[in-house]
N, C-alpha and C positions, 0 to 999 in steps of 0.2 A: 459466578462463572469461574471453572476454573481454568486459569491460563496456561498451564504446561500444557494440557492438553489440544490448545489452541493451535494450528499451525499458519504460520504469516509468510507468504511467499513474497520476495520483494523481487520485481525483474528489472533489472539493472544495476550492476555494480561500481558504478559512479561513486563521486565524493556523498550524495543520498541518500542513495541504497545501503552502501558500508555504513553512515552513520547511522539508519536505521535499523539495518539489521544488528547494528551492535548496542544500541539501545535496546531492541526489543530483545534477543539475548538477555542481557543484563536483567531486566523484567521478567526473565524466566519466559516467555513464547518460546514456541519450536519456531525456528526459522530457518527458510530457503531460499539463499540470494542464488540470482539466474544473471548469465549475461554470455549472450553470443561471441564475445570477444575472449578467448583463452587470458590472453595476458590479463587485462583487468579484472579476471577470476582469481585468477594467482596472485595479482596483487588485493586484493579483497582477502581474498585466505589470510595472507600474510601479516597483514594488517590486522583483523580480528582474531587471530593466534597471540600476537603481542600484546593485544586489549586485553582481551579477555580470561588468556592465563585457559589452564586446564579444566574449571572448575563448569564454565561455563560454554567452551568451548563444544562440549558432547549435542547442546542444545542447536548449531548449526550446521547446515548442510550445503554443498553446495551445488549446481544442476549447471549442466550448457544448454538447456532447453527450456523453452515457457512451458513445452507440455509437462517437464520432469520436475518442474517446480512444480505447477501448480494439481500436481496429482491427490495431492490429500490436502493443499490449503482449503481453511476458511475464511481467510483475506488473503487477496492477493493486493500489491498494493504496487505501482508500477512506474517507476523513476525515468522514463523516457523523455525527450524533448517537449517541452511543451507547446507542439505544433499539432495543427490538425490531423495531417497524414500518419503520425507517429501515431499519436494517441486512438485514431481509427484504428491503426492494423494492430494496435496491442489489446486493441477493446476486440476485436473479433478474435485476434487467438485465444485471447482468456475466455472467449464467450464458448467459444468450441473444445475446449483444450481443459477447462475447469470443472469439476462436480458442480454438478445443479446448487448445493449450499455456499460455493465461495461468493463470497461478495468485492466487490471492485472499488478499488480506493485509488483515485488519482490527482495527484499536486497538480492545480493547474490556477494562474492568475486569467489567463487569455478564455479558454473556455467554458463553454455552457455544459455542463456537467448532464441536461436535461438533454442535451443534442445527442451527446455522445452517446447517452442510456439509450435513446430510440434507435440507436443502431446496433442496436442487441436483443438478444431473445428475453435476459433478464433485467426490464428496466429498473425495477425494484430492489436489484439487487448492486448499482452504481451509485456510487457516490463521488465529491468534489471535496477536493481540500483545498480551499482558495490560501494555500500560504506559498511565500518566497520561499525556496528550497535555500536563497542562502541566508537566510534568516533562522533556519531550523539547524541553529549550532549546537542543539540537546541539553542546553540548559533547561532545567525546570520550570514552570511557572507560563509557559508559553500559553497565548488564546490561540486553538488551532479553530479556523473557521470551518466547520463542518456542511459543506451544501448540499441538499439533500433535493427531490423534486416532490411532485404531488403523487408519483408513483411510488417514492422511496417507500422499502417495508420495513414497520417500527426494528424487528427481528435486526435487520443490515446497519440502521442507524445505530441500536444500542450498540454492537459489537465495533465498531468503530469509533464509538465515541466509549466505549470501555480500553479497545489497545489505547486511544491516545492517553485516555485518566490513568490507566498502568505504566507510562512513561513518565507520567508528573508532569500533562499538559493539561488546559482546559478547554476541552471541545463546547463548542459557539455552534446550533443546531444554525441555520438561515436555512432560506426557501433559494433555490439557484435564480440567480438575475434576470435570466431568460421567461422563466415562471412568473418571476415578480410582476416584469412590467405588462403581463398580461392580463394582470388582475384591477 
């Protein structure tokens, strides 16, 4: 797979988001952090200007729109609250606002990652990262738990569990909790 070519849209630029997108930077992705809020743009900017140094810097971009991010990703990956009503209205803009190949990546301990998928056009192409976002301080060596449903398409999982192995974590495939106890 090659990764420069990969584009990873992360929408919101929280403590997250910025950690994310400057890891995946660093890993050489194209990356696109989004965040409706001007200031926490500019302070995102600012912050991976002084990380990242000139070198790596050309590999980020940044959008005030989900649509302007997620125009050419193939993850989108999406740092919002981890409540229902959030994570609904960000699964429907990326569902409408995304090319038919990006695939949906969202941190969440609370939800069913299989819930959220049925309320999109592409359930195949949502997935769950059941991890603590304050636990993801980007050290190396992390199990990121990957949740996936009986719809996931193998295509959406590899690429997922490829950006996390190109961070130097270990993506943990599981069946989402929701799934499970119906078996």
């Amino acid at each position: 797979m090659d990764y420069p070519s990969i584009t990873v849209a992360i929408i919101g630029a929280g403590p997250l988001g910025r950690r994310l997108a400057l890891h995946a930077a660093r890993a050489g992705f194209r990356v696109v952090l989004e965040d409706v809020m001007p200031s926490s743009l500019r302070h995102a900017e600012e912050s991976l200007r002084e990380a990242l140094g000139p070198d790596s810097m050309p590999l980020v971009s940044f959008a005030r729109t989900v649509e302007e991010a997620v125009r050419e990703a193939d993850l989108a990956i999406d740092c919002v609250p981890d409540e229902l009503e959030s994570k609904l209205e960000i699964f429907s803009l990326l569902d409408r606002m995304a090319p038919p190949r990006t695939v949906f990546a969202t941190p969440t301990t609370n939800l069913s990652i299989a819930d959220l998928a049925s309320c999109t056009y592409r359930p195949g192409a949502c997935i769950g990262l059941a991890l603590d976002a304050a636990k993801l301080a980007g050290e190396p060596g992390l199990q990121i738990p990957i949740r996936v449903t009986s719809k996931t398409k193998p295509e959406a999982q590899a690429l997922v569990c490829a950006f996390w192995q190109r961070l130097g974590h270990a993506p943990v495939v599981e069946l989402d909790s929701a799934e499970a106890m119906l078996r």
